[in-house]
N, C-alpha and C positions, 0 to 999 in steps of 0.2 A: 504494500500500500504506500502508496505517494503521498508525503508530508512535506505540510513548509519547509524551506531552508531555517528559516528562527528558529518553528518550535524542535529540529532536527538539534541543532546547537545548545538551546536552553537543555534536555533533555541529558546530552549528553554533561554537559556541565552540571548541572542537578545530579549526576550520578556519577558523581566522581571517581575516582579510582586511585589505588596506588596513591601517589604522593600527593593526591587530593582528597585524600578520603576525610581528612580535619574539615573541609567545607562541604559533604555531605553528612557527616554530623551534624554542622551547626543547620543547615536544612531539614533535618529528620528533629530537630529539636525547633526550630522555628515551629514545623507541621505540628507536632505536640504544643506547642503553646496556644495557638490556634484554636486546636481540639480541645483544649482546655477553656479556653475564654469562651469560645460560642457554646460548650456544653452548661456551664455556670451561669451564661445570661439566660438558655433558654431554661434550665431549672428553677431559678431564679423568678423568671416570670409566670412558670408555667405554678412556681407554688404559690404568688402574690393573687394569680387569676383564681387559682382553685379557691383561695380563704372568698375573695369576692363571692365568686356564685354559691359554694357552699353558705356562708351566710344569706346570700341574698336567697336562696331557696329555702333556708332554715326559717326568715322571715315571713315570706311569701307564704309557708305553710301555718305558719300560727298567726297571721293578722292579714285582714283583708288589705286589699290589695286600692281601695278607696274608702273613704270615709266621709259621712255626710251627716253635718249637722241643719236642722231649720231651729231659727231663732226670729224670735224669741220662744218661749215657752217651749219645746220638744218636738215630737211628734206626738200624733193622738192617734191617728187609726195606722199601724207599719203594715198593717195587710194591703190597705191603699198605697202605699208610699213605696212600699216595696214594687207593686205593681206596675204602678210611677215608672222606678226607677230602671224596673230591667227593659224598658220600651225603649232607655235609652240606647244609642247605637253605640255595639262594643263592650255591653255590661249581658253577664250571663248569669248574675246570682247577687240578690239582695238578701239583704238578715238584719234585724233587731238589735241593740244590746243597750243594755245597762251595765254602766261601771260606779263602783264605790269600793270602800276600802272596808278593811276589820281587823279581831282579832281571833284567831283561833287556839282553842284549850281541848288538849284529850293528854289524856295517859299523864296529865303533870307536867307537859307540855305548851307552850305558849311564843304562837308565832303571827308576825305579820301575813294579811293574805289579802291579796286583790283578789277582788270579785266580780265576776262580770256574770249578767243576766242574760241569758240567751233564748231562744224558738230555737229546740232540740230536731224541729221537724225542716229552720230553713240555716241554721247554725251548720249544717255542710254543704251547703252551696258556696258559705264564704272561706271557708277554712277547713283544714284537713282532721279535724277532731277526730273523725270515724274514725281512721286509718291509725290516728294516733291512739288510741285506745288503749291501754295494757290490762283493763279486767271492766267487771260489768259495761254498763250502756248508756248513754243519752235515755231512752224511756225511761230508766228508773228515775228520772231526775225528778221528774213532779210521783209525789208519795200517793198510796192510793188511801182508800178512807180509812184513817183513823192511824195511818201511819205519818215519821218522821218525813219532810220533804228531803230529795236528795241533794249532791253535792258529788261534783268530780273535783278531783286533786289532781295535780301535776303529781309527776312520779315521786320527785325529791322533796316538795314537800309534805305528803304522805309517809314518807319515810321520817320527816323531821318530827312529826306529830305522829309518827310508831303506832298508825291506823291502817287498817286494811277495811276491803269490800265488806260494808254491814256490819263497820263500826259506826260509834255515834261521835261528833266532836259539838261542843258549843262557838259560837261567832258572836261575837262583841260588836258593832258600832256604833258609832258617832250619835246617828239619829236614835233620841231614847223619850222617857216619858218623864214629864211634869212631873214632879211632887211638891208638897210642900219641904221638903229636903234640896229643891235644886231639881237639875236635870240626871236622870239617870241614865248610866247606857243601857242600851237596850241587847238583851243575847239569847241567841235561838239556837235549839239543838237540831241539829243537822244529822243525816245518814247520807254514811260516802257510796255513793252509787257506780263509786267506779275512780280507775287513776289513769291518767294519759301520761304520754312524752313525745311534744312535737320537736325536740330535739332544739328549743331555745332555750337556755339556761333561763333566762327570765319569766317565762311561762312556768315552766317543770319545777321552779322550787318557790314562785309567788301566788300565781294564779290559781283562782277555784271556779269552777262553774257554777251557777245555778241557773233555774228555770226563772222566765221574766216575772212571772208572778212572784214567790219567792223575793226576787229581789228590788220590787217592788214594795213588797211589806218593810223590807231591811232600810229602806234607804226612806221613805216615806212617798213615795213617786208617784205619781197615777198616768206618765208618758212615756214613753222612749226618748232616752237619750240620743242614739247615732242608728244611722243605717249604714250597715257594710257591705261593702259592694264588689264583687272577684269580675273584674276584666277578662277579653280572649288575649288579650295581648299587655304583659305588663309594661314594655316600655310606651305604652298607649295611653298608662294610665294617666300622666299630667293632662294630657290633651283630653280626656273622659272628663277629667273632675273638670276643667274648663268649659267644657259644653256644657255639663250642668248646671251651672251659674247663670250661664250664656240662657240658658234653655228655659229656668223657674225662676228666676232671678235673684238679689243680693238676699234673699231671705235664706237661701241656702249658703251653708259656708262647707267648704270642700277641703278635704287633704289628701294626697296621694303618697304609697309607700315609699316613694323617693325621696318626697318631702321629707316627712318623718325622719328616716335613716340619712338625711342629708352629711351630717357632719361625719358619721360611721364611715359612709361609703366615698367621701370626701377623705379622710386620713387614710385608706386603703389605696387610693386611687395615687395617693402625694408620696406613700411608702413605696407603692408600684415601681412610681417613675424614679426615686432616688435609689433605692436595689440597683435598677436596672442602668443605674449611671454608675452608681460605684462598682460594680462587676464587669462594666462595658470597659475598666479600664484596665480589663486583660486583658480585653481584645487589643487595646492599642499598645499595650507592650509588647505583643506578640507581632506588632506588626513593625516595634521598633525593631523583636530578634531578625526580619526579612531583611529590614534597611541593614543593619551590619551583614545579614547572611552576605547578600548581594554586593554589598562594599568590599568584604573580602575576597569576594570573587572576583572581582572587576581586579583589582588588586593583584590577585593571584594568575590574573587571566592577561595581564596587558601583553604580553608577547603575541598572545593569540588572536587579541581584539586587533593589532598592528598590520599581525599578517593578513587576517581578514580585509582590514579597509586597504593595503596595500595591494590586495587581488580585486578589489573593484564592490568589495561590500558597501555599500550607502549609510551614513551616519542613522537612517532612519531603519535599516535593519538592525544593526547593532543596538538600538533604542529598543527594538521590538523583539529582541534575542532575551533580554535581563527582562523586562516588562513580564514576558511568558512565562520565564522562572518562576518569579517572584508570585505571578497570578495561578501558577500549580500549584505552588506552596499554601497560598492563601484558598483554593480551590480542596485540596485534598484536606489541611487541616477542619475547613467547615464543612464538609459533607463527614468528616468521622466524627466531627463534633456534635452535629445537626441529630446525625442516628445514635450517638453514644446518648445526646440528648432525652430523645423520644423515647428511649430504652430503658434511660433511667427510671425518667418522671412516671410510666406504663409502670414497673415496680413498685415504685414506693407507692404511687399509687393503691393499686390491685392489692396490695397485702398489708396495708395501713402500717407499714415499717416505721412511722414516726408517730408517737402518740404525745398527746400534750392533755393537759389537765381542760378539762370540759367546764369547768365553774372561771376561768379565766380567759380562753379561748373562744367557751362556746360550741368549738367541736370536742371530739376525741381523739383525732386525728390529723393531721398536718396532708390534706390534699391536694392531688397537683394535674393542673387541668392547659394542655397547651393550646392554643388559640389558634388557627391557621394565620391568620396574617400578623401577628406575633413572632410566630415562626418564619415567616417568610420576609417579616422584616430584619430577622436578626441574620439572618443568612446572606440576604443582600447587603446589609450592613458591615458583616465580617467582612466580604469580597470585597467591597467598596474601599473598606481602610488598606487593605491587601490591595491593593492595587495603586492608590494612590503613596502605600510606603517604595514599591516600586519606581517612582518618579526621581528621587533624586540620584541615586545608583546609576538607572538608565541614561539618566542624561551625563551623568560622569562617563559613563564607557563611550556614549557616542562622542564626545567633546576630543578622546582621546588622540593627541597627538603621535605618526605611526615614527615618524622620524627619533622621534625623541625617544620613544619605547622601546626602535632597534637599534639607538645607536652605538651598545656597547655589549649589543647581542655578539 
């Protein structure tokens, strides 16, 4: 097979021999540092992406994905309003809730717990409760006659309060009753109908469900606080909650998941991009090892660069002889980096090889998820520096003076 005259030259130079073999060394170690720096940016991003969606789906699953309040006063009828709301284009699930706060007491135990009131029957159109489930149901939650009303737990704190399915705990809040003694708090005995884990620490060791009526009694209410609302398309959601302002007017106040988690996914986003600078700056040391590879070649090569332009070589092949080098070197080190990459992240991935504490993290796990154009920017961006460290070598050989190079051959 017929090959350029360059890449014929670059090639054999790259493969030095005998009394060259000291600058395929420094070649074979260039190519490893290469491998090195594109495997560390694409790990690097590929574990910053993975915490992103990991969180962002841990969210997604335990909180709607829109949020709708009408003010003043509440809602009064959510059968209507829900009805309302999923006409709107782009929303596939309305829900009800009441939130308030309390305290819970069992077994000598005594813990904070957010409350929120739910429609067990439209509470999974917004959110993944079913799925999150770990014992009993949603039906138990309203008691039947003459029994305790029910109460779901997150997992952990279930655990904190050392109750299981078809124990009983008391709930303290805020709202309580007149006496002539002052105000007293008011506290209801509860049966746990069941414990979930949607897999957000904040949920699994604060949050309790109950039924709306239920938490209506708790809190002194006779409306709906918020209607929750799950999109087909989450990054849709700002533009949904807009139209529905847009649509019933300023009587609605609207928030969307990204809203919410703005600052979360804002210091994620600022940690992404400084990782992936500070690690990027293997790649350019590896591109400084080519600048020396290439300069000691030149160096080591001027008799031959001499003879070359003395047989009629063009300053612009000799430019294109070291160019090719240099962009093999940069070429072979990011393609074994690129798959040492993909190889890795596929591991630590698949076998959850890094575990990290879940009450600080969030997850259990340290997840690593690569991006297609992620990836394919780091690869063109290896090439890119690899090529451009080729420039100033290059133009040293072609500059090269033949006269001066032979004249004490």
């Amino acid at each position: 097979m017929n090959i350029p005259f360059e890449l014929h030259i670059a090639l054999r130079y790259l493969l030095a021999k005998r009394r060259q073999t000291g600058i395929s060394v420094i070649s074979l170690l260039s190519i490893l540092g290469v491998t090195v720096g594109v495997m560390a940016v694409i790990v690097a991003l590929a574990l910053m992406t993975g915490m992103q969606q990991e969180l962002r789906d841990r969210i997604l699953a335990s909180q709607a994905h829109v949020y709708v309040w009408k003010v003043p006063g509440g809602i009064d009828d959510y059968h209507a309003e829900a009805a309302k709301l999923r006409a709107v284009p782009g929303v596939i699930g309305a829900a009800p809730a009441i939130l308030g706060q309390g305290l819970g007491f069992a077994v000598g135990e005594t813990v904070p717990i957010q409350i929120k009131g739910i429609d067990p029957q439209l509470e999974p159109q917004v959110t993944d409760i079913v799925s999150a489930l770990q014992s009993g149901s949603l039906a138990k939650l309203a008691g039947d006659t003459g029994t305790l009303d029910g109460v779901l737990l997150g997992k952990e704190l279930a655990a904190k309060l050392n109750v299981k399915v078809g124990d009983q705990i008391s709930l303290l809040t805020p709202q309580g009753t007149l006496s002539p003694m002052g105000l007293f708090p008011r506290s209801k005995r509860l049966r746990v109908a069941g414990t979930f884990s949607l897999g957000w620490a904040e949920f699994d060791t604060t949050y309790g469900f109950v039924s709306l009526d239920v938490a209506k009694r708790l809190f002194d209410k006779d409306k709906v606080d918020l209607m929750q609302l799950r999109v087909n398309e989450i990054y849709a959601a700002p533009q949904i909650a807009e139209s529905i302002t847009a649509k019933f007017g300023q009587a609605y106040y609207v928030q969307d998941w990204a809203d919410m988690n703005r600052s979360l996914f804002s210091a994620l986003w600022l940690e992404k991009v400084a990782v992936s600078m500070a690690i990027g700056l293997i790649v350019m040391v590896a591109a400084l090892n080519i600048v020396v590879s290439l300069i000691l070649l030149v160096m080591e090569k001027n008799r031959d660069i001499a003879i070359l332009k003395t047989m009629g070589t063009s300053a612009r092949s000799v430019t294109a002889i070291f160019v090719m080098q240099g962009l093999i070197i940069g070429l072979a080190g990011t393609v074994a980096g690129a798959i040492g990459g993909l190889a890795l992240c596929s591991v630590l991935d698949r076998y959850k090889l890094i575990r990290v504490p879940m009450d600080v993290y969030q997850v259990s796990y340290m997840p690593f998820r690569v991006l297609p154009k992620d990836f394919a920017l780091v690869v063109v961006a290896a090439v890119v520096i690899c090529l451009v460290a080729t420039i100033y070598p290059s133009r040293q050989a072609s500059s090269l003076d033949p006269a001066r190079a032979l004249r004490y051959e």
